[in-house]
C-alpha positions as semicolon CSV with decimal commas, in nm:
position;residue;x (nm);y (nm);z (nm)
1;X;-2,164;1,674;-1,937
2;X;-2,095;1,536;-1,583
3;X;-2,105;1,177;-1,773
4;X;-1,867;1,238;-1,995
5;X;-1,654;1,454;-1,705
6;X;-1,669;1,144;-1,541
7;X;-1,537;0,894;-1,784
8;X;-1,246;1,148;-1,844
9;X;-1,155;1,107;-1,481
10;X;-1,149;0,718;-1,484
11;X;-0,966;0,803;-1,798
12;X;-0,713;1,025;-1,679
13;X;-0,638;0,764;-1,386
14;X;-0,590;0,454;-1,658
15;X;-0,355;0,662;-1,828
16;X;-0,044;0,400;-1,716
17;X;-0,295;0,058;-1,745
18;X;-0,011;-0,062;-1,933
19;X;0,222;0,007;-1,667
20;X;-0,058;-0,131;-1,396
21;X;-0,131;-0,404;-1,618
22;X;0,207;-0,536;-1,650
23;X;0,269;-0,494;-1,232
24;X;-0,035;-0,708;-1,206
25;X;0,056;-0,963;-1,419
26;X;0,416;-1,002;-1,288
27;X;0,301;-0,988;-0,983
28;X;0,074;-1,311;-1,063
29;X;0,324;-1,455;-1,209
30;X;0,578;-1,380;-0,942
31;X;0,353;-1,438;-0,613
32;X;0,373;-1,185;-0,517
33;X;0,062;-1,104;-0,271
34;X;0,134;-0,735;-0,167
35;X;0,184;-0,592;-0,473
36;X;-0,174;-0,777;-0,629
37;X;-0,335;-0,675;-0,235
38;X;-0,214;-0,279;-0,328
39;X;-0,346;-0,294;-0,699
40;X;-0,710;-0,455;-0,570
41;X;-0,726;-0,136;-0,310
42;X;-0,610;0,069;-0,571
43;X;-0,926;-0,068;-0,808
44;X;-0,790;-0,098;-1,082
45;X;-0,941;-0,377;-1,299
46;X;-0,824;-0,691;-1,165
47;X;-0,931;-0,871;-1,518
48;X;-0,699;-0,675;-1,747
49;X;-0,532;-0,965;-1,981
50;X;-0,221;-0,870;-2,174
51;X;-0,190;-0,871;-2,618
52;X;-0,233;-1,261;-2,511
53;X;-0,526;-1,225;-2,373
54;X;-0,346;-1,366;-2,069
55;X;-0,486;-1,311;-1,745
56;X;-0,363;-1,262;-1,373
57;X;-0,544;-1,580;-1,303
58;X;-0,360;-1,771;-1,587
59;X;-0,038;-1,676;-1,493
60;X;-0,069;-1,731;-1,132
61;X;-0,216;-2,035;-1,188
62;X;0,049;-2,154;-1,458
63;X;0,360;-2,070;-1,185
64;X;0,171;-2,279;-0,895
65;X;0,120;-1,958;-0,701
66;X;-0,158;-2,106;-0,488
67;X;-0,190;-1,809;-0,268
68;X;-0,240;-1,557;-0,557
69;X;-0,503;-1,783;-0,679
70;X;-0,704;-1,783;-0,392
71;X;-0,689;-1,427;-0,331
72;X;-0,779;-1,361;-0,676
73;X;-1,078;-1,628;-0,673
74;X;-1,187;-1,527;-0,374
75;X;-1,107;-1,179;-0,300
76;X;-1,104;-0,986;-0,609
77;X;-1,363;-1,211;-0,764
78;X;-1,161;-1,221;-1,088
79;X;-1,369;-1,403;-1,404
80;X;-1,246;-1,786;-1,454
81;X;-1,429;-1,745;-1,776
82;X;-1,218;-1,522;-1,973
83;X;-0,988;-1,737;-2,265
84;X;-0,677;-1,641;-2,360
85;X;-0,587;-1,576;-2,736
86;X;-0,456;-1,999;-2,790
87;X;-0,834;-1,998;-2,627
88;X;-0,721;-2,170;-2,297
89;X;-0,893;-2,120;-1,959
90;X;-0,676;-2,072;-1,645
91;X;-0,811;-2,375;-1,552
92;X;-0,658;-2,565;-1,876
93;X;-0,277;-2,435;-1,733
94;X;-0,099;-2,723;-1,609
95;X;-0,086;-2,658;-1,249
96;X;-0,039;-2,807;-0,895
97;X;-0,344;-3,020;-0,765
98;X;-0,391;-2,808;-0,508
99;X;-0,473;-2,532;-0,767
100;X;-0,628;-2,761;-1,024
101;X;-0,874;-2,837;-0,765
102;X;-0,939;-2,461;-0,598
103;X;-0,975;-2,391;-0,941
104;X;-1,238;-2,644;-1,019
105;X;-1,449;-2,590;-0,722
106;X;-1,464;-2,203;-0,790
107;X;-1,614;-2,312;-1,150
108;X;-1,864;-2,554;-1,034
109;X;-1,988;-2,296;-0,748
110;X;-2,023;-2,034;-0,965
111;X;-2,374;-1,985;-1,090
112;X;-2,434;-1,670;-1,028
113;X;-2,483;-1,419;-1,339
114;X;-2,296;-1,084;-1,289
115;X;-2,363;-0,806;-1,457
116;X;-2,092;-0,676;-1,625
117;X;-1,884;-0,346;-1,595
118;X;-1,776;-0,125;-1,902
119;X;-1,484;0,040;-1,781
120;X;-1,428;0,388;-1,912
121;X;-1,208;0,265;-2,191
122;X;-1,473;0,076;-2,302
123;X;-1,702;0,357;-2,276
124;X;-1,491;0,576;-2,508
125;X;-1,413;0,341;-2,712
126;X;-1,801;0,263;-2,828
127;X;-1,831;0,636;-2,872
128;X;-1,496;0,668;-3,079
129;X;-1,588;0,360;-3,345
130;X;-2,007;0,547;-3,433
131;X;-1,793;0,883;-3,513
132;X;-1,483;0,713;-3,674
133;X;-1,792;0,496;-3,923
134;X;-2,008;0,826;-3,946
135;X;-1,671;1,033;-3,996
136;X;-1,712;1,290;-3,748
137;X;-1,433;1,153;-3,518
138;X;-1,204;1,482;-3,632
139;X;-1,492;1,733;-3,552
140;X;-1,468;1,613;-3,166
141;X;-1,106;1,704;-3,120
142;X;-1,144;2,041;-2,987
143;X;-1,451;1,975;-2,774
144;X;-1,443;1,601;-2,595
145;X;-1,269;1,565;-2,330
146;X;-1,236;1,205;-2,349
147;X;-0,961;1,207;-2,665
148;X;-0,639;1,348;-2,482
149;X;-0,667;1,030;-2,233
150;X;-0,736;0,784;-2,491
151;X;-0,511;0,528;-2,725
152;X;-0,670;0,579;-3,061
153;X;-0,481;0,155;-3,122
154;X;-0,725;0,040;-2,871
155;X;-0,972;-0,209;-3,028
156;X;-1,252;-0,379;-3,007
157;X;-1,364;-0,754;-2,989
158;X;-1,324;-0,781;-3,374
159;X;-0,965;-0,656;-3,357
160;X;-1,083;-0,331;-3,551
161;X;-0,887;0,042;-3,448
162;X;-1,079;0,364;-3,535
163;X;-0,885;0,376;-3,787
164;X;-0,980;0,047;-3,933
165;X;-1,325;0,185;-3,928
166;X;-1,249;0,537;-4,065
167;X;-1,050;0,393;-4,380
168;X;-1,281;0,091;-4,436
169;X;-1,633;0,365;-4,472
170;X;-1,381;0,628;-4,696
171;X;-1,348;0,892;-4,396
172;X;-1,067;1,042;-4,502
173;X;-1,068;1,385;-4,224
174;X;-1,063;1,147;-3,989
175;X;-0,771;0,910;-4,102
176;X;-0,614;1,245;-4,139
177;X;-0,663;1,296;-3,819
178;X;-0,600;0,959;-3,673
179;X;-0,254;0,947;-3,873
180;X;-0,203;1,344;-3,709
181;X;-0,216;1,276;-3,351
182;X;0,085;1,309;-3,201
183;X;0,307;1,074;-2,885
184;X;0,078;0,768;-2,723
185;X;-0,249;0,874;-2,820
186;X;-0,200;0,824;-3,159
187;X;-0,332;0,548;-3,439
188;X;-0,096;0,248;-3,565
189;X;-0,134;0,167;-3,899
190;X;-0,002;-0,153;-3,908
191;X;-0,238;-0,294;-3,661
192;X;-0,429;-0,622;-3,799
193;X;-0,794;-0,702;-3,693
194;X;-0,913;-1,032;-3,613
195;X;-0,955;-1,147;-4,032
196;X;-0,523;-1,018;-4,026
197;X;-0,628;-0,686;-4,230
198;X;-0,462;-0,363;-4,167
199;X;-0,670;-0,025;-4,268
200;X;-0,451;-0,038;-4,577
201;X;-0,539;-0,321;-4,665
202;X;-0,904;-0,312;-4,587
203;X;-0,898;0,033;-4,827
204;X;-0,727;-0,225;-5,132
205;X;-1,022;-0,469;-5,084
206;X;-1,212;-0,154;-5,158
207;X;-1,095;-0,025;-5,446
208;X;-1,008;-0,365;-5,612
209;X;-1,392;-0,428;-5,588
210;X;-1,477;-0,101;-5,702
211;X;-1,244;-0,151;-5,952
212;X;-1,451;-0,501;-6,060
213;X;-1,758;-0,349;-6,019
214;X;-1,802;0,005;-6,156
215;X;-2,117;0,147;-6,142
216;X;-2,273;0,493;-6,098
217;X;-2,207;0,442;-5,689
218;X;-1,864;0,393;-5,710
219;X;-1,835;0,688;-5,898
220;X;-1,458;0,910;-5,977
221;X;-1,501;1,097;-5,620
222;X;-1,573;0,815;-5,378
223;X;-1,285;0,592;-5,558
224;X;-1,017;0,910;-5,571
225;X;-1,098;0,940;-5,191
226;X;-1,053;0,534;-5,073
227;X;-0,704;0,656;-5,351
228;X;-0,612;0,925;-5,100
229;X;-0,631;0,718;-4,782
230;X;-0,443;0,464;-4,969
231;X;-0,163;0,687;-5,023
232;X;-0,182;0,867;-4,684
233;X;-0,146;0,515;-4,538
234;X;0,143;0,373;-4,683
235;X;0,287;0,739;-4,633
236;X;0,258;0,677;-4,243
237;X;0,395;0,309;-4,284
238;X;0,663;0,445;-4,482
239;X;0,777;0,725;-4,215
240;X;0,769;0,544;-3,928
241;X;1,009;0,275;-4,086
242;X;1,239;0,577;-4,196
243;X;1,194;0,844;-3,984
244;X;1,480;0,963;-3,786
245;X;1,437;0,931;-3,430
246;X;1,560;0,975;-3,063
247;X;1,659;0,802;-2,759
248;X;1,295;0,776;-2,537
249;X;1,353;0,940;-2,197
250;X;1,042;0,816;-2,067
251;X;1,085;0,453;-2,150
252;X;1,439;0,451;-2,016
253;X;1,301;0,519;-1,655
254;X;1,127;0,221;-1,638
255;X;1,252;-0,102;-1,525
256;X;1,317;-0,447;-1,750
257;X;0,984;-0,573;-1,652
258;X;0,792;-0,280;-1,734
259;X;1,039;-0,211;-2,069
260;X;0,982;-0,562;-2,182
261;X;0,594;-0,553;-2,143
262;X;0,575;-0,231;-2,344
263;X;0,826;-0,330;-2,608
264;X;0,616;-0,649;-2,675
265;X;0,306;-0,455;-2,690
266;X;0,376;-0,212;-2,931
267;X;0,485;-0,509;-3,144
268;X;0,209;-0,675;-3,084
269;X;0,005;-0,383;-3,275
270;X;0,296;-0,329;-3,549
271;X;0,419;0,001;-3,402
272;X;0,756;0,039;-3,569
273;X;0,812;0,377;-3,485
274;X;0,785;0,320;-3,118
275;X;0,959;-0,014;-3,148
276;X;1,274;0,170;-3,299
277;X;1,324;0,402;-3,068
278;X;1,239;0,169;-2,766
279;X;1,531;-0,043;-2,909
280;X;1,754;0,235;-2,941
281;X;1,688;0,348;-2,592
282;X;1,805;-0,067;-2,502
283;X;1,942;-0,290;-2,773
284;X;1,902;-0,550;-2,524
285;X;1,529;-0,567;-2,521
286;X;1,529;-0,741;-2,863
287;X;1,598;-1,102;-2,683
288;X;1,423;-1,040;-2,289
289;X;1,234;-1,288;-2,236
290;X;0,832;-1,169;-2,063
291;X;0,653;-1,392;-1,763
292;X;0,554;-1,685;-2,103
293;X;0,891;-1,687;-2,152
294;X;0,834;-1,532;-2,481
295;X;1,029;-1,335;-2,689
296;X;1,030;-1,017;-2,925
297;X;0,982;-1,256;-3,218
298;X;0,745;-1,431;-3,087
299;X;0,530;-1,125;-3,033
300;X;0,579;-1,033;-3,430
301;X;0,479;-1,373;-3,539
302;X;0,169;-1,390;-3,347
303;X;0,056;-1,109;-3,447
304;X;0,166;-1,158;-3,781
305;X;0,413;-0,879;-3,833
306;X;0,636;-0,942;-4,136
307;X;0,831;-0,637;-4,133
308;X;0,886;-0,666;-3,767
309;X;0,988;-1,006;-3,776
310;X;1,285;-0,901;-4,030
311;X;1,331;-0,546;-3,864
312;X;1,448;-0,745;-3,514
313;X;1,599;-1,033;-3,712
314;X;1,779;-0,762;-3,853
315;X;1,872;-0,606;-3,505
316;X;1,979;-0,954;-3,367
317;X;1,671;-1,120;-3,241
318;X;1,678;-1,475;-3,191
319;X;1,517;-1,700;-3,378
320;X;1,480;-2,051;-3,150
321;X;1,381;-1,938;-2,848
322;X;1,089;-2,172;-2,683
323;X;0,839;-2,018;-2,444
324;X;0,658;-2,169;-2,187
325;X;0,437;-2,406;-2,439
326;X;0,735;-2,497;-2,633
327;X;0,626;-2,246;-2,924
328;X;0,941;-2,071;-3,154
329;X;0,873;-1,784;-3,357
330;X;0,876;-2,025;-3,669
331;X;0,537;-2,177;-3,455
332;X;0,372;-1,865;-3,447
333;X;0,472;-1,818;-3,825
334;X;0,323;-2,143;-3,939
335;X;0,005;-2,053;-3,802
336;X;0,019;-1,675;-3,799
337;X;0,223;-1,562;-4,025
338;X;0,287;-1,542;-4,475
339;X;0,501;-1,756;-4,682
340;X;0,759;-1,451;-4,661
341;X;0,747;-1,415;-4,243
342;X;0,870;-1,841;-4,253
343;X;1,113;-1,832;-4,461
344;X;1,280;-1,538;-4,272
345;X;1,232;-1,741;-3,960
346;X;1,363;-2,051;-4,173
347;X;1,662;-1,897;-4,300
């Protein structure tokens, strides 16, 4: 009990890691040494990377922020190892010399094998994927104190959610309950794993091999309950592309930098619902431009959003932005995205 009363502290305090992550990261990007100094005594995880997988490191290193980089090489001890999602190291950014070589030297010198950290999130997150695949997760709601602090979107290293896992073993109380929870905490059923499948349509690869392969184990019951999670899917897809909502007090509060990073997040994992009402709260976010220089559409493409692509199309999004690598949205489509997502993009 004093574990897990434990982990809900840590958890409690990385309620705003978005908000922490994105100071960090602009920061980094910005040089700015006071703000990364107040973060570092404030120990928060100096290796948070964004949907990107982009690093402090990267970013400082990237904007020729020499000073950043040695503070966070030699300082805050962040890992040089960690790739971002185009599978770059910071030390692959095209830099200054001055950095390209501090950067070098830190790699070479660094034998040494740490042992590594799971953060509380991490923690959690391990526990929440063996109930969502044994399909208990709903039966802890009342009594671990873990769940109120926790984003049931996060995933792991396969790009799986909880739900992903509850829909792909036929848990249907616990998609229930995933779909149920209510403001941040809840699940995103539009988020795509690593393979680009979202719970629905990990639950149609289901039933379409059932459907090939009948046998006494894939019996009326099991295939009327992978039916029922099919239908209570799309039904969540469906409302949050129709549902009627509000202007977002909270979201308005924050500034651009903080509005863009958590505007590009949620489209990063398909959120529509939140992305509507972040753009009714500011129909200028559509076309801000984050630290990469990188755009709403951008995010969409990557990730391989269709229906977000033509949702901010629709809203005015731009389509030929470059970022800092000289990648459009079209880019991201033609190695991200479906035949439908380029043409949009084309158009």
């Amino acid at each position: 009990m004093h574990i897990i009363q434990s982990i809900r502290e840590e958890l409690a305090i990385e309620e705003n890691v978005d908000i922490k992550t994105c100071k960090l990261l602009n920061a980094a990007a910005e040089g700015n040494l006071d703000v990364l100094k107040s973060l570092f005594e404030e120990k928060i995880d100096m290796n948070q990377r964004n949907h990107g997988g982009r690093t402090a490191l990267h970013l400082a290193a990237c904007n020729e922020r020499f000073k950043v980089v040695k503070f966070l090489i030699d300082e805050a001890k962040i890992d040089m190892s960690l790739h971002d999602r185009w599978n770059r190291l910071p030390t692959d950014e095209k830099t200054s010399d001055e950095i390209k070589t501090k950067l070098e030297q830190c790699q070479n010198n660094r034998n040494e094998i740490t042992e590594a950290k799971i953060s509380a999130t991490e923690d959690t997150l391990i526990h929440v994927m063996q109930a969502s695949s044994k399909g208990i997760l709903h039966k802890h709601k009342q009594t671990d104190l873990r769940y109120p602090y926790f984003k049931m979107d996060t995933f792991d290293y396969l790009g799986n959610t909880p739900l992903h896992v509850a829909a792909n073993n036929g848990n249907l109380e616990d998609v229930k309950y995933l779909l149920e929870i209510h403001d941040e905490g809840r699940a995103s059923p539009f988020v795509r794993n690593n393979s680009r499948k979202t719970p629905l349509e990990l639950v149609r690869d289901k039933l379409t091999f059932m459907g090939k392969n009948r046998s006494d184990t894939h019996d009326g019951r099991i295939r009327n309950k992978f039916s029922e999670i099919e239908n209570r899917l799309k039904a969540a897809m469906s409302e949050a592309e129709t549902k009627d909502i509000e202007r977002d007090n909270a979201f308005e509060k924050y500034d651009e930098k903080a509005k863009i990073f958590l505007f590009h997040n949620r489209i990063f994992k398909g959120d529509i619902l939140a992305v509507r009402r972040f753009l009714k709260t500011d129909p200028t976010i559509a076309n801000q431009l984050d630290y990469d220089y990188r755009s709403s559409l951008h995010m969409a493409a990557a990730a391989g959003h269709t229906h977000l692509v033509k949702f901010l199309l629709d809203k005015g999004a731009k389509k030929n932005t470059t970022d800092r690598y000289n990648l459009t949205p079209l880019d991201e489509a033609n190695m991200n995205g479906d035949d439908k997502m380029k043409q949009l993009l084309k158009d």
